[in-house]
N, C-alpha and C positions, 0 to 999 in steps of 0.2 A: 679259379678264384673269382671269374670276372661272373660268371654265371652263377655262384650263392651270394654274391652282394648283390645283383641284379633286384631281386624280390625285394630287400630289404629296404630296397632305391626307391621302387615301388611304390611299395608301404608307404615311403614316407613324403614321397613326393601327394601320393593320394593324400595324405592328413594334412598338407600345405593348403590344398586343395580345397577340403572341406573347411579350410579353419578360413581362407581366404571367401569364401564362399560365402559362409556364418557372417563375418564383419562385412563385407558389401550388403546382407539383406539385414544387417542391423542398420547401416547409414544409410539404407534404403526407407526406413521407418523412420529414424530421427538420426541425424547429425551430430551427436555427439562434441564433435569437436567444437561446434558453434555458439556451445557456451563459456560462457568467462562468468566467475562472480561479481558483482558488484562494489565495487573498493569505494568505502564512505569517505574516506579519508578526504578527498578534496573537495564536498561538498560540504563537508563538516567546518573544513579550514575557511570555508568563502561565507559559512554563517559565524561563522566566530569575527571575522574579519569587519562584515556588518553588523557586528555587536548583538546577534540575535541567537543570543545563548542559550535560551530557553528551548528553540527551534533544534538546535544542531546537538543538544544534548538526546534528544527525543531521534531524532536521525540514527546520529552515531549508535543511542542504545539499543537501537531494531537490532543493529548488525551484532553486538556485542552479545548476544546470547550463542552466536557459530563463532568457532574454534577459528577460523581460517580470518578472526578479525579479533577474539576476544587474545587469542596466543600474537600479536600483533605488539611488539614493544610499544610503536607511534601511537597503536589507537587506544593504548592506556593510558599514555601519556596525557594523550589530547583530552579524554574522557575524566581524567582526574582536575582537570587544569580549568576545564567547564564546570563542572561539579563544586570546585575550590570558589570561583569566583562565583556562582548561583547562590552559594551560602554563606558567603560575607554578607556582614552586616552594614557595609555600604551601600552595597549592589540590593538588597531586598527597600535600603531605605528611600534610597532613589524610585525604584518601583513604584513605593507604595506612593512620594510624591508625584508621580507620571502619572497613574491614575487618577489623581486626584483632582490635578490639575488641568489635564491634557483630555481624559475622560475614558482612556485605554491604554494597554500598555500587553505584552507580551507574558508577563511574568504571573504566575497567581494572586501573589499580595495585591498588585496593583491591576487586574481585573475586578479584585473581589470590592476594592475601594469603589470604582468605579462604575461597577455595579449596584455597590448600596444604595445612591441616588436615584439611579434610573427605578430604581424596585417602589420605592417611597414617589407619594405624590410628587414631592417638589421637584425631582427631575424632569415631571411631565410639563409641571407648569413651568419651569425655566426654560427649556427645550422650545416650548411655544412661545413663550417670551421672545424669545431670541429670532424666533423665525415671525412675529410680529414687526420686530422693530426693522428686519428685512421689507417685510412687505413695506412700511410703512417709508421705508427710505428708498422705495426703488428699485430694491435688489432682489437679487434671483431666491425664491423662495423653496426651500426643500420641499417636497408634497408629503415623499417618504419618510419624515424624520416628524411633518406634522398628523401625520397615518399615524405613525408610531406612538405620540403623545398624545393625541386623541382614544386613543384603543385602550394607551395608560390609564387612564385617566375614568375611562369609563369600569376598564377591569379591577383598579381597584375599590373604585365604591362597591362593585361587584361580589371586591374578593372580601370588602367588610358587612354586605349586606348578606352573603352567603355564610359566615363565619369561616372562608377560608375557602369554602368550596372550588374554586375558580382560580387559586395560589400559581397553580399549574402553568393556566393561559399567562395571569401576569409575569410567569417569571419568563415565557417564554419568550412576551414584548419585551422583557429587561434585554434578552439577549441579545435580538432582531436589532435594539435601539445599538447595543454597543457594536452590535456586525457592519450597522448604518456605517459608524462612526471611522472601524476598520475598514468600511467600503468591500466588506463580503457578502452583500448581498445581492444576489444577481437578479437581473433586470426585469426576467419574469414574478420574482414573488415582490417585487418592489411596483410591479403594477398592479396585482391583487390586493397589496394592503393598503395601498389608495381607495379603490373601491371597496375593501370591505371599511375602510372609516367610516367612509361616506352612509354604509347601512348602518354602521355601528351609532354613529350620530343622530340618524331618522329613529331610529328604532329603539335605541336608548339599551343596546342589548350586545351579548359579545358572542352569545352563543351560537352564533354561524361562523365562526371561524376557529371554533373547537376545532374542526377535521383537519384543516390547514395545521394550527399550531400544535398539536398533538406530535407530529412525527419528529416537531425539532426536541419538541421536552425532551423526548425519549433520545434524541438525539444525546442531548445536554446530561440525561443523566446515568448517560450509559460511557461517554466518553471527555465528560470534564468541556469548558465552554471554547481553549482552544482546537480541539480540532471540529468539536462543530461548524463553530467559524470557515472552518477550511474544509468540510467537505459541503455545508451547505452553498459556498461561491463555488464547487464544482458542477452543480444540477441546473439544468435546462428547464425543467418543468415539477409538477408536483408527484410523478409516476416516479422517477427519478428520487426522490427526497422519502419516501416511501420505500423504495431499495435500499436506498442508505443506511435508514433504519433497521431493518432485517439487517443486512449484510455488518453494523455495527454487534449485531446483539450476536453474533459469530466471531466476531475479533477483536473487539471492546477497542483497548487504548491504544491498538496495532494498526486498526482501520485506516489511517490518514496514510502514513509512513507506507503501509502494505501498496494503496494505492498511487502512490505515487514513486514511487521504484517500481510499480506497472503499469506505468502510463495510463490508469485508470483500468486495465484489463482485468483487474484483479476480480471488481464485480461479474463481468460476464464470465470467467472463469469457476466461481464461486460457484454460479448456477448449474451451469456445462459438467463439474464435477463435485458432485455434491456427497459422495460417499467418499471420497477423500479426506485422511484427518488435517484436523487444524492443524498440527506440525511438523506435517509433511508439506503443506500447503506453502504453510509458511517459509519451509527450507526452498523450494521451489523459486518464491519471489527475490532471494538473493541473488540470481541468475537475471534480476528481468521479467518481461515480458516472455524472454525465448523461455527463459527455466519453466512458466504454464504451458506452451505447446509442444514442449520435450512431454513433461506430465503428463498432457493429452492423449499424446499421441503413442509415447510406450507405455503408459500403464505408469500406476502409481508404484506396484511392488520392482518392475524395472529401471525405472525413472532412480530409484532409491537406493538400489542395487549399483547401476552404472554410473548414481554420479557420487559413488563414494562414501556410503553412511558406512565407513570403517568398523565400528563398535561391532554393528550387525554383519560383518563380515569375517573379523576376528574369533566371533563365536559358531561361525560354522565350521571351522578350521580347514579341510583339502578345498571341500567345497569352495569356499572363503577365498580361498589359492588362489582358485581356479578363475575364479570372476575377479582376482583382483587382477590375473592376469589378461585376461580376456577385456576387461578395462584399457590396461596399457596399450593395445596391440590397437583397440577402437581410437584410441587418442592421437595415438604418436604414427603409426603406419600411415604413408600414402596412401589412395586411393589406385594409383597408376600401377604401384608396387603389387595390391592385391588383386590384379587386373592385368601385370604380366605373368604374375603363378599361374592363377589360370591357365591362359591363352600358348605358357610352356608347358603345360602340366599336358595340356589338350592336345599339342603339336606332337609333344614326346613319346603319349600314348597310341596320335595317331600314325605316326612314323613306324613304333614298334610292331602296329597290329599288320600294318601291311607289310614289314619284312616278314613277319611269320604266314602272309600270307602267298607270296610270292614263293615260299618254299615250297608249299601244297600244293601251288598252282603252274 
């Protein structure tokens, strides 16, 4: 009896073998286990907490297109409860006075207030005003805010002398003017729009800084003025704001949110894997950073495979089995476990070869 189950032992200690074998040179390529998805839920709770509804709805909504947050009791809850208070009629009327008042505001209504001024002369000359009665008292003068209404100022005699031609550039000072005001604009384009006043002023002309403000337009009309805002105060230089661009006109309203649940990786990933679709891409970012160099590194049709696109596995059926088990055994097995099969597997076989050889010999 002991010699026909022998083979059978065999067999199947060999298949322990190779299956142990297969998942060390799977976690040899990627790690598996090292990803976690991304749970909105408490950074959603910490903008709602600082009233910045607008913010956490945009958050929370990334996630809410995957199963593993939209089938979430809390994050409907929370998502309804944003959604409830963004569409009262108090909460929009406040807005639009914040803009008004204040000169920005988070909200639609009360950027677009906010903006109407800045777009029309009078913003420019009030703007200047203001930074007058500074100079003239003493006080710390903005250079950037007098860049900013200087440029106004000229771009729209511009944009009446051209019949519009020029619309472009001035809306894109409107916006630069209201990012001032959010304090998103970083430090490098806040020294070039000083200097190009300064030409702007000599020269009586806007048309040298077409190339500069061109990337924000495009910015602006590819993804609405809040998260221009936010990815323009993420760029270091103008090579930078120029990726944005690009990398905007691939993810549109997704862009900010994308990059920032990847620590900004999400750009140089972008490039790195460029035959990737956009919504694999996107599934990817709910992991993080890791979920891009899991991508990377296995392959996008494995990547997709291993970390669970159910649907597409369900319709393969044994197949489907097969990988959802082979999933299980990468996730939940130790490493130490598939590394004592082995090392038994290898001992028992070499134990056995030498009793048969001892016989011969």
């Amino acid at each position: 009896m002991k010699i026909l189950t022998k083979p059978f032992f065999y067999i199947f200690l060999l298949i322990l073998m190779t299956l142990s074998s297969l998942l060390l040179q799977e976690r040899k390529v990627f790690d598996i286990r090292t990803l976690a998805h991304i749970d909105p839920i408490p950074h959603t709770q910490k903008l709602i907490k600082e009233k910045k509804y607008a913010q956490a709805e945009e958050y929370l909504g990334y996630f809410m297109e995957y199963s593993y947050v939209r089938k979430n009791s809390e994050s409907k809850k929370l998502f309804k409860q944003i959604q409830t208070k963004r569409n009262s009629y108090e909460y929009q009327g406040e807005k639009l006075i914040e803009g008004v008042l204040k000169g920005k505001s988070d909200e639609d209504i009360g950027k677009t207030s906010a903006m109407v001024s800045d777009f029309f002369l009078i913003g420019d000359i009030r703007d200047l005003s203001l930074e007058g009665v500074n100079f003239y008292n003493d006080k710390k003068v903005d250079k950037v805010v007098v860049a900013l209404s200087s440029l106004g100022i000229v771009a729209t005699i511009s944009t009446i002398y051209t019949l519009g031609a020029t619309s472009s550039i001035k809306t894109s000072i409107s916006v630069l003017k209201y990012a001032k005001r959010a304090e998103k604009i970083p430090p490098w384009l806040g020294n070039i729009l000083v200097k190009q006043a300064k030409r702007a002023k000599d020269t009586y002309s806007i048309k040298h800084i077409e190339k500069l403000l061109s990337p924000i337009y495009k910015l602006y009309q590819k993804v609405g003025l809040n998260q221009t805002l936010e990815l323009l105060s993420k760029t270091k230089n103008f090579r930078e704001l120029k990726n944005l661009s690009s990398f905007t006109t691939q993810f549109n309203k997704k862009s900010h949110i994308l990059l920032q649940v990847t620590n900004n990786k999400a750009l140089f990933y972008s490039r790195k894997l460029p035959k990737v679709s956009h919504k694999n891409f996107l599934y990817a970012s709910t992991y993080g950073e890791n979920g891009f160099k899991a991508l990377s590194q296995m392959g996008e049709k494995k990547f997709m495979v291993r970390m669970g696109n159910r649907v597409n596995l369900l319709k393969t059926g044994y197949k489907g089995n097969l990988n959802s088990l082979f999933n299980y055994l990468l996730k939940h097995i130790p490493s130490w476990t598939l590394f004592g099969t082995l090392f038994f597997g290898l001992f028992y076989f070499i134990r056995d070869f030498y009793g048969v050889l001892k016989r011969f010999f």
